[in-house]
N, C-alpha and C positions, 0 to 999 in steps of 0.2 A: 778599107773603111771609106766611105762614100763621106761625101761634106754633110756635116748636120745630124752627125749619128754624133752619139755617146760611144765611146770604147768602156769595156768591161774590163780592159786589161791598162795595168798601173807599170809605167817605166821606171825601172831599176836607177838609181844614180851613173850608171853607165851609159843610158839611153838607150839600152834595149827593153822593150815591153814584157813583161812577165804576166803570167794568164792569173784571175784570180784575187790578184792580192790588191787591196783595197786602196784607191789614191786619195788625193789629200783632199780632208771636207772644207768647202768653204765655212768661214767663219762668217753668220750675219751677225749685220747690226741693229743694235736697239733703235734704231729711228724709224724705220718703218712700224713697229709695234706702236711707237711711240706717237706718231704722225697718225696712223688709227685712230689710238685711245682720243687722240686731242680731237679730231675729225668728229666721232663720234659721240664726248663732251658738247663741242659746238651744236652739234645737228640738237642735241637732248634740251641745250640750252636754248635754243630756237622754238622748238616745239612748245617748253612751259612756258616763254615769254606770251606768243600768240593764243596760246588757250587762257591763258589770264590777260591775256586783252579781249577775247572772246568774250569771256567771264563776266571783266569789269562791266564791257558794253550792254550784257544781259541783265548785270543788276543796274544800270543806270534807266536800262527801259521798264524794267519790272518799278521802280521806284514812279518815274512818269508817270506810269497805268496806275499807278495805285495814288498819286495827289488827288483827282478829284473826288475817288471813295472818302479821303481824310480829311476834302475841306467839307463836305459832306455832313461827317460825323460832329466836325467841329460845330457847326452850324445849329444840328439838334442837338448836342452836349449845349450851346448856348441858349435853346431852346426850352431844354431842361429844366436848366438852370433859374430861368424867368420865372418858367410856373411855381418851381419850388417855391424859389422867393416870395411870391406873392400867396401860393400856402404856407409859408410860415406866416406870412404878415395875418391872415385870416384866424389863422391857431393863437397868435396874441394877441388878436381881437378879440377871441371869445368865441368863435363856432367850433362846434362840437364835431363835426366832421373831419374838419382840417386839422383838433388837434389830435383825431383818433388817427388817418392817416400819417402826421409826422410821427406819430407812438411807432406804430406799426414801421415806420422806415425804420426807426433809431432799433426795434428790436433786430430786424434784418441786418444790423451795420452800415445803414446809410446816416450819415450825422448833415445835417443842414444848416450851417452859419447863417445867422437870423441876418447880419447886415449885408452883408456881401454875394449870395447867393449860391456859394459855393458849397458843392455836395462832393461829396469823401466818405472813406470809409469810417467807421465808428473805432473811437481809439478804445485800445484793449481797455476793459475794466479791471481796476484793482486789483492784483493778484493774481491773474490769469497767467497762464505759461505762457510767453512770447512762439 
């Protein structure tokens, strides 16, 4: 047998080689399994950290892009708000326009606080089913 071969032949406790018969199996151990699984954990644990940094980063930019659409809205939401105001102050004046448009809001569900300016939805009417 040449250096670096396997023998297929198992020695007798005498020390003579017997053809056949099966030599002794090494026993491994659980650490290499072990050192794996852990190796693999890590890599898995790595991977979620960086895509939820990815993530966070993409809703921190999607948030940016989107403040000037909402100071925007804020703007004509205040805008709204004025003219309302000043159609209600017109409907408790006495013209007959202004108080046919607040009618027509209040039947759509838009309610108009006469001091404040503030438009919302019309609260449920008595007995309605929430």
């Amino acid at each position: 047998m040449r250096d670096g071969e396997l023998s297929t032949r198992a020695e007798d406790p005498a020390g003579t080689a017997s053809e056949g018969a099966p030599g002794p199996v090494p026993r491994r151990q659980p650490w290499v399994a072990v050192a794996i699984l852990s190796l693999s954990l890590l890599a898995w644990l790595g991977f979620q950290s960086v895509q939820l940094a990815r993530e966070r980063h993409n809703l921190r930019a999607a948030l940016v892009s989107q403040e000037p659409t909402i100071q925007q809205a804020q703007r004509v939401r205040a805008q709204v708000d004025a003219v309302l105001k000043d159609l209600v102050g017109l409907a408790q004046r006495g013209n007959p326009g202004a108080a046919s448009i607040v009618e027509q809001l209040a039947r759509r569900g838009i309610t108009i606080t006469p001091g404040s300016g503030a438009v919302g939805p019309a609260p449920p009417a008595p007995g309605a089913k929430p």
